[in-house]
N, C-alpha and C positions, 0 to 999 in steps of 0.2 A: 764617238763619245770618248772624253778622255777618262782615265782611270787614276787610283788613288797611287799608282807607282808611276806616270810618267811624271815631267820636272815641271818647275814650278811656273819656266816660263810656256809647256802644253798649257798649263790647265789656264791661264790665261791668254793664248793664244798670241804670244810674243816669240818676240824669234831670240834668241838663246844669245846674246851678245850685251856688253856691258852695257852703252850706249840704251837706251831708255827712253821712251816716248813718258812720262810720268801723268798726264794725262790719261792716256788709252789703259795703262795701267790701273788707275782709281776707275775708271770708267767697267772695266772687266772684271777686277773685283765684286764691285757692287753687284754687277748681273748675276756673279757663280753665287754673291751670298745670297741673294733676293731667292734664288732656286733652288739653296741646298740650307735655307737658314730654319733650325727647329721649328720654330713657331710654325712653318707652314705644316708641318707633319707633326701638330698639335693630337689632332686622333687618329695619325695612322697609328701601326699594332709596334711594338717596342723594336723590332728588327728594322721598320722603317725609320723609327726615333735614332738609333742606333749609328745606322749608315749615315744617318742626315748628320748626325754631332761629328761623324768622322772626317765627312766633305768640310763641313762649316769650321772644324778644326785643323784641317789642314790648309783650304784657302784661309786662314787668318796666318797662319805660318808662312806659307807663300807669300803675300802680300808683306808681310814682314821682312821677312828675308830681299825680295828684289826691290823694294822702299827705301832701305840703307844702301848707299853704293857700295860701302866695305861688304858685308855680308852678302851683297850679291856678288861681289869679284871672287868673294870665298867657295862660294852657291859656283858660281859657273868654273872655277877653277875645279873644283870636284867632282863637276860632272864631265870633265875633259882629262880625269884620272891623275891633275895634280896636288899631291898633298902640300900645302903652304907652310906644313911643317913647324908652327907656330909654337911648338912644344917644346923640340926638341935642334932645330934650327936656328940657332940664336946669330950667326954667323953674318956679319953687315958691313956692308962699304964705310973705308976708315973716316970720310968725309961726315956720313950719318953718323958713326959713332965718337967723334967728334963735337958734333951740334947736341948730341944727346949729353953731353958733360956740362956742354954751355947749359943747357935747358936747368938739368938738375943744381948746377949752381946758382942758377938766378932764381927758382927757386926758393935754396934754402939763403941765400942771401935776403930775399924779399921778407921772407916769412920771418928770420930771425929779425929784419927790421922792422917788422908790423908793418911794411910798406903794401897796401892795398894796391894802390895804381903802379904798382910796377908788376904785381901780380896778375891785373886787369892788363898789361900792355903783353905781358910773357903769355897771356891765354889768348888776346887778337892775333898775337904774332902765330901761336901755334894751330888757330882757324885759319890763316892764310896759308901757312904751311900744306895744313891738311887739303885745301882746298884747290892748291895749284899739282897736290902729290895726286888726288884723286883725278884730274884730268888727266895727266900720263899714265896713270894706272888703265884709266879708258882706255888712251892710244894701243897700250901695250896688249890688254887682254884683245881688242879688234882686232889687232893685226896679229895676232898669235902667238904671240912672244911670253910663251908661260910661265917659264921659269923667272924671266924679269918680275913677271907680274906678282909671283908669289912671293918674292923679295920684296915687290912697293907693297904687298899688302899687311907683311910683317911692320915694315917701315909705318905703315898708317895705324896699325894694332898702337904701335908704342907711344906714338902720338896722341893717340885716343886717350890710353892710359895717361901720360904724363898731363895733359889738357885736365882731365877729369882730379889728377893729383890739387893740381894750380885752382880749381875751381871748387876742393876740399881747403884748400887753405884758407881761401878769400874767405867760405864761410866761416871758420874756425874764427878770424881776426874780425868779422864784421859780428858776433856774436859776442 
């Protein structure tokens, strides 16, 4: 039986690696909530209501967490006792730090120009980005390479951000 302190990939019965069956996972979900979801311990006594909100709250967390790649590289990064150090770590290869100047000036270039589609092209550009960063991030967390990893994960945080920045714009201008 698993318990409410092992990790996220026990209680679904996954093996602890980035790399992700995303299938087996919705499919394992569903089981632990079908078993732990309130409703069924509609009349059991408050201590049974209790435990059940606890499991059904923590698989909905679980499921959350290994669902997003980033947050699972974070998730497994942690349980392998590396802090990614997102806080206080700001420290980035000059090449990223670099491409983060372009980003932020196309940006405010776009935005001062009311230019939507070049706002729409800076936010596909930075899905591709993210989306070729989160595959090496894979390689790196498989084959053990933590401390990389916690570097592309900072690298993917700021992406996220600056994405989410670009996609506050577009609204402000299409508004």
């Amino acid at each position: 039986m698993v318990s409410l302190k092992d990790s996220h990939f026990d209680l679904f019965h996954l093996p602890a690696q980035f790399a992700l069956d995303e299938t087996a996972l919705d499919t394992a979900y569903r089981t632990v909530q079908t078993q732990v979801h309130p409703d069924r311990f509609a009349a059991a006594g408050d201590a049974q209501k209790r435990i059940a909100m606890q499991w059904a709250t923590r698989a909905n967390e679980a499921y959350r967490t290994l669902r997003d790649p980033l947050k699972r590289a974070s998730y497994l990064l942690s349980l392998r006792g590396v802090d990614i150090g997102a806080e206080n770590n700001t420290a980035m290869e000059p090449a990223f730090l670099m491409q983060q100047m372009e980003w932020r000036e196309g940006i405010e270039d776009a935005a001062a120009a009311r230019n939507v589609d070049a706002l729409d092209a800076l936010l596909a550009e930075l899905r591709d980005e993210k989306r070729v960063r989160v595959e090496r991030l894979g390689t790196l967390l498989d084959s053990g390479a933590d401390q990389a990893a916690a570097e592309a994960v900072r690298q993917l945080m700021f992406i996220e951000r600056v994405a989410s920045e670009v996609g506050a714009q577009i609204e402000r201008l299409e508004t």
